[in-house]
Each structure stands twice: as structure tokens, then as C-alpha cells.
C-alpha positions in Angstrom: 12.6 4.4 -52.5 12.7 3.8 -56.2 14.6 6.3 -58.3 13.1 8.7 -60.3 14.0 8.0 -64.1 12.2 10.0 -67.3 10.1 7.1 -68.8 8.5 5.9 -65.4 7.6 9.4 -64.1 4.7 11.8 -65.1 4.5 15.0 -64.0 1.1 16.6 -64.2 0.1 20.9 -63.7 -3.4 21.3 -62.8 -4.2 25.1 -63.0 -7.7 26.8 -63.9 -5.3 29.6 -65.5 -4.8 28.8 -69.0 -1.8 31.3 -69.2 0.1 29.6 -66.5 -0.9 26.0 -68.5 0.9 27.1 -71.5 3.9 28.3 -69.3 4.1 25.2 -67.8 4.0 23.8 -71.3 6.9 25.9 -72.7 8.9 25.1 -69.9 8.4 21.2 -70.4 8.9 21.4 -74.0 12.8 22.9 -73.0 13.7 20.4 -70.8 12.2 18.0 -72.7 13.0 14.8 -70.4 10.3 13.7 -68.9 6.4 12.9 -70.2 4.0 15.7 -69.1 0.2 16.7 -69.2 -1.7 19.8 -68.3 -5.4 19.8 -66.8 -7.4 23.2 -66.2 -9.9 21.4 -63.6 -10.4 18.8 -61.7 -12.6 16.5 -63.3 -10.3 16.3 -66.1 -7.4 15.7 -64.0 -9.2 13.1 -62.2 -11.2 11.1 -65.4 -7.8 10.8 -67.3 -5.5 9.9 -64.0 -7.6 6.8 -63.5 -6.8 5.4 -67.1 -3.2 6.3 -66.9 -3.1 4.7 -63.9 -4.7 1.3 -65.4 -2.0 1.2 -67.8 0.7 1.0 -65.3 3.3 2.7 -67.4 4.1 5.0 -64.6 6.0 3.9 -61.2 5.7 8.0 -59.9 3.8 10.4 -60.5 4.8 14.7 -59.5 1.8 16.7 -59.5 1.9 20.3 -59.5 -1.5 22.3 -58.3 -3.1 25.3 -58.1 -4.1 26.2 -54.3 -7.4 27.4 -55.6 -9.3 26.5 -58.2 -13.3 26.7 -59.1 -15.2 24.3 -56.5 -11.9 22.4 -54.8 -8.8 23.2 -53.3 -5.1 22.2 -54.2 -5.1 20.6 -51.1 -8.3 18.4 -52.2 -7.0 17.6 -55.6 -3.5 16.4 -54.0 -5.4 14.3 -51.8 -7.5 12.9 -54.3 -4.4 11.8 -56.6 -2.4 10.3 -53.4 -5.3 8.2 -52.9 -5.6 6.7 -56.4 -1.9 6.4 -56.7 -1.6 4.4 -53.9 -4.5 1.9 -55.0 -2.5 1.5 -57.9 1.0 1.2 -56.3 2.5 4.6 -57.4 4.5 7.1 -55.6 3.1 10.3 -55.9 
């Protein structure tokens, strides 16, 4: 397993809560380590993961979901990015 190090990893919030984005944002900001993006649905999430994956910058990517969100579950949307992680070689 590779280690995890700041400029190969993404972590990504997916929320519908725009409140709980911005929290997630402040948070990131503080630590200020490693690259971040927020996404308050799905298709969003799912449009801009398959061009960051194309540019193969990141080896892992940490996703952090909602459990229920307009139309699809957490569970779906983890699924979803597992998939297209592993077409494109990265741990998620």
C-alpha cells in the first residue's frame, strides 16, 4: 500500500448542505496540507472526478459523503467513485 503524502492525495466532501460545505472548507483551510474540493451533488462530483482522474495527478483519493442526498445515496456515490478510481489506478 502506497503512503499517503499531501501532493498525491485529494480529499473530496460531497454534501447537499451548503452549511456543512463551508465547514468542511474552514476546516481544510486550517490544516492546510492537503488539496481539497467540495461538491453539493452528485453530478458535480461525478463530471469533475472523471477529469481529475484523466490528469493523473492523484495516486488516492478520500471521499467524504453525505448518507443522503437528493436522488442517491452515500452508499451509491461511494460506489460510483470506487469504480472510476480503480479504472484509473487510484486508491480510494
Amino acid at each position: 500500500m502506497e503512503e499517503s503524502h499531501p501532493e498525491n492525495t485529494l480529499i473530496v466532501f460531497i454534501d447537499d448542505e451548503s452549511s456543512l460545505l463551508e465547514l468542511y472548507c474552514n476546516i481544510m483551510k486550517r490544516v492546510g496540507t492537503y488539496k481539497f474540493m467540495v461538491f453539493i451533488n452528485h453530478q458535480e462530483l461525478m463530471d469533475s472526478l472523471g477529469k481529475i482522474l484523466e490528469e493523473r495527478k492523484y495516486t488516492k483519493i478520500i471521499l467524504f459523503s453525505d448518507r443522503q442526498m437528493p436522488g442517491i445515496s452515500g452508499y451509491e456515490v461511494v460506489n460510483q467513485v470506487r469504480a472510476m478510481c480503480s479504472l484509473h489506478n487510484v486508491e480510494s
